[in-house]
Structure formats: C-alpha cells, structure tokens
N, C-alpha and C positions, 0 to 999 in steps of 0.2 A: 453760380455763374462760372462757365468756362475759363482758364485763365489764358485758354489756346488763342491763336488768329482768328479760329475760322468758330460758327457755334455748334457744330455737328459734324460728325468722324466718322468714318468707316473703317473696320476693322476685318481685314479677311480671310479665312482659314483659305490655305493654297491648293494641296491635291486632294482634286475631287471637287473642290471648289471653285477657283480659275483654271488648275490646268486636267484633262484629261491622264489621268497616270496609272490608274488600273489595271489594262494589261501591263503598262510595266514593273509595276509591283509584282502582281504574278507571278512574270518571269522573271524577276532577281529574287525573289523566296524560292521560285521551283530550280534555279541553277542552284542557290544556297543548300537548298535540300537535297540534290543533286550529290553535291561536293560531298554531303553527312549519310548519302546513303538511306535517304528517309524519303517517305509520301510525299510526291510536291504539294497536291493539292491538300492532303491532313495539314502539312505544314502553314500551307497558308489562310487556311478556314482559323486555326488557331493565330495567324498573326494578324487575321482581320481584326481582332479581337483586344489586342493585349501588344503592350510595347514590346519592342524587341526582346532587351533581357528577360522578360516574363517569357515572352512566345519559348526562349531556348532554354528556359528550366520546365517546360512542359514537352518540348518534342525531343530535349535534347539534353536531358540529363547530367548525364555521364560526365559531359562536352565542358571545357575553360568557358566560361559565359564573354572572357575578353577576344578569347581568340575566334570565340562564334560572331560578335559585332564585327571584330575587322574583318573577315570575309564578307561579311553583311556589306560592309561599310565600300570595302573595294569593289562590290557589283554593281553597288549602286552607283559610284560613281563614275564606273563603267558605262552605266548605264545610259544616266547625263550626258557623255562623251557620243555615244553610238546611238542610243533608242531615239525610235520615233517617239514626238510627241506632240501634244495639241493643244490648244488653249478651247476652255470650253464656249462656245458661241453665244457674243455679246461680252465678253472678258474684255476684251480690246476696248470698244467703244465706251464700255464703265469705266476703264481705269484714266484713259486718255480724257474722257469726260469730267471727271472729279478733279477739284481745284489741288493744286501742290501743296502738301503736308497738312493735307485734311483725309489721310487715307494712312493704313499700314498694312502690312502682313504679320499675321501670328500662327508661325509653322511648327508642327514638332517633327520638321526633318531640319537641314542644317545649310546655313544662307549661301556657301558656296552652290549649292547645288539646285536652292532654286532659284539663283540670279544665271545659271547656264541653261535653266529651264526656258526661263521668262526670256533669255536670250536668243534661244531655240525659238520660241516660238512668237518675238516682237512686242513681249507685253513691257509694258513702264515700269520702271522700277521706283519706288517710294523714298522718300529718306528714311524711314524707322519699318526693321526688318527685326522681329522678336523669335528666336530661332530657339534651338535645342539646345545649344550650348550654353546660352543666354541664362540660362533658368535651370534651379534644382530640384522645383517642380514643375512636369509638362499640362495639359490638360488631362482630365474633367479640375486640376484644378483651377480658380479665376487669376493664380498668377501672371498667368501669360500676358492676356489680357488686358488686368491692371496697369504692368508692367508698358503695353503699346500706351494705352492713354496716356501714363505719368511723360513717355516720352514726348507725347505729342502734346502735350499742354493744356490735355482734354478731363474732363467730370466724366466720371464713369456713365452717368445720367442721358449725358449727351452725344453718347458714342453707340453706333450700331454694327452687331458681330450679324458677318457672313457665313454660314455653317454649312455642313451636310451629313457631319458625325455628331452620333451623340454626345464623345465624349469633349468635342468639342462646343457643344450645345449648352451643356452642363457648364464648361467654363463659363462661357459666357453669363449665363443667367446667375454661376452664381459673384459673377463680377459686379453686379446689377445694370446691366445692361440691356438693349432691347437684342433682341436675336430675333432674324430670320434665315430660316431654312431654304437650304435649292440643291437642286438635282437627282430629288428625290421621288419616289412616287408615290408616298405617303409620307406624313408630315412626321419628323423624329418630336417625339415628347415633348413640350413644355416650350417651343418657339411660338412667338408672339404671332411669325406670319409664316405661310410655308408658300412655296413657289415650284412646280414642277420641274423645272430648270432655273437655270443663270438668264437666260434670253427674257424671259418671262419677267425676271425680278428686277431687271435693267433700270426702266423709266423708275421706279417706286425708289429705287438705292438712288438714283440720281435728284430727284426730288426732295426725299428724305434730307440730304445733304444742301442743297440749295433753297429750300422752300417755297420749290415752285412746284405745287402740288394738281395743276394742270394735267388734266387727262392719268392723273395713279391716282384713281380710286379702289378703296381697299377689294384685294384680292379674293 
C-alpha cells in the first residue's frame, strides 16, 4: 500500500520527453566543440551516448574535464536565456491534467534550467523536481527514480516512468517500476508499453493515474 495521497504517480523524464531540446542540444555541443577546435557533429554523436564527463575524456582528452563542464555548463544556460524552445504536443494538457503531487520530474540536467524551460514554454511545475545535483548517481541507474517516489510518498509499484532514452528506461525498470516509452519510432528495449509520441500516450498517462480507463485500451 501507498503511504502517498494519491494511489498512482507519474514520473517524467524531461528532454525529449515533455520538452522538445534536440536541436538545442546540438547546438550548445557544436559551439562547445567550436570553442575546442573539434568535429561538432563527432562530438555530439559521442555525447548522444555518454554523460558529459565521459563525452570529454573521449573527444577531449588532453582538456581539465572541470573546465570542459563549465563551458558546457555556461552554453547551456545560455541556452535557456535565448533558444527557442517547445513543449512536446499534449505535454500541457497531461501535466495540467494530472492531480497535484501525484506527478514529478526526474532530470539528469539541473532544476534551474528546466524550471526556465517549463517557463519558456507554459508547462506546470510539480513540487518534487529530482535533478542532477540531487544524486551521485544519474541514470540507467534506479536512483533517481527511487529517490522521486520516496519524495512523493509513493511504492515504487505504484508509480509509472515517462521515458524516451534508454538509459533512462533502464532506470526505471530497474526501480521496479512500470515504464512507458514515447517519441520514439521504435520501442527502446524492455518498456512495458511504447507510444509513437507524448500526444499518443496522453489519455492512457491520464487513466493510468485516475483509473478511469474509458476509451485507453491498450496500445
């Protein structure tokens, strides 16, 4: 049994997930790579891949691995300040939808930056926001995770992760949680349910949550 308010959670992985950030990603790795004199695009095929510090002892050797993040770190939040950006469609209508402190975010970028996203682009901000800083491990491992339910007062059991990465996926499942997949066009490994998009996965998240399973028959 829940010791939460509510009996079911939503737990959401952020970019890529609610917010469109892709192209900006790209382009704060290709100015980053820029600034070092390197491939933008080698550079960012490798930081698709591997956390920052990883990405910069693969493309970047040589380089302070500190002083390679704080440039990192000052693009991005460059970034926030200036780039366009988008919420992906049906983001709004889920979050607004979903009851208060029966939802979270579980980011491995850092809350200043996606509370100016969510800002940018009108989405609700949760009470429990599990970030980078938060955690000494990010995902595939289930800390994160773990970490949102214990805040929300929720059974790992009873809580369902929003994904679109694997390595995010991975957390999730090995949090023992249910995981579904979105914005994909093949299903990443080992999700319970996979969904073409966020728009798609709408009514079922919202269901899921309230147990009004009216009209989200499985996908």
């Amino acid at each position: 049994m829940t010791s939460g308010l509510h009996s079911k959670y939503v737990l959401f992985d952020v970019d890529g997930t609610l917010i469109d950030a892709v192209s900006n990603q790209r382009r704060v790795w290709g100015s980053w790579a820029e600034r070092y004199g390197l491939d933008a695009d080698e550079v960012y095929q490798v930081a698709l891949r591997t956390r920052p510090v990883e990405t910069f002892a693969q493309v970047a050797a040589g380089r302070d691995p500190q002083e390679c993040l704080a440039v990192l770190h000052e693009l991005e939040d460059e970034d926030v300040r200036s780039g366009v950006y988008a919420a992906f469609d049906g983001a709004s209508e889920l979050l607004h939808g979903l009851p208060p402190g029966a939802w979270a975010l579980v980011t491995s970028n850092y809350e200043h930056r996606v509370r100016g996203r969510f800002q940018r682009t009108g989405l609700p901000m949760p009470a429990v926001i599990v970030d980078a800083a938060a955690l000494a491990e990010g995902k595939p491992s289930p800390v994160p995770y773990l970490q949102a339910a214990e805040r929300l007062g929720a059974e790992p059991g009873d809580c369902l992760v929003i994904e679109d990465a694997p390595s995010g996926v991975r957390s999730g499942l090995r949090a023992g949680m249910t995981v579904w997949g979105v914005n994909a066009a093949t299903a990443v490994e080992g999700v319970h349910r996979h969904f073409v998009s966020l728009r798609e996965a709408v009514p079922h998240i919202l269901a899921f949550v309230t147990g009004n399973h009216g009209g989200a028959a499985a996908a």
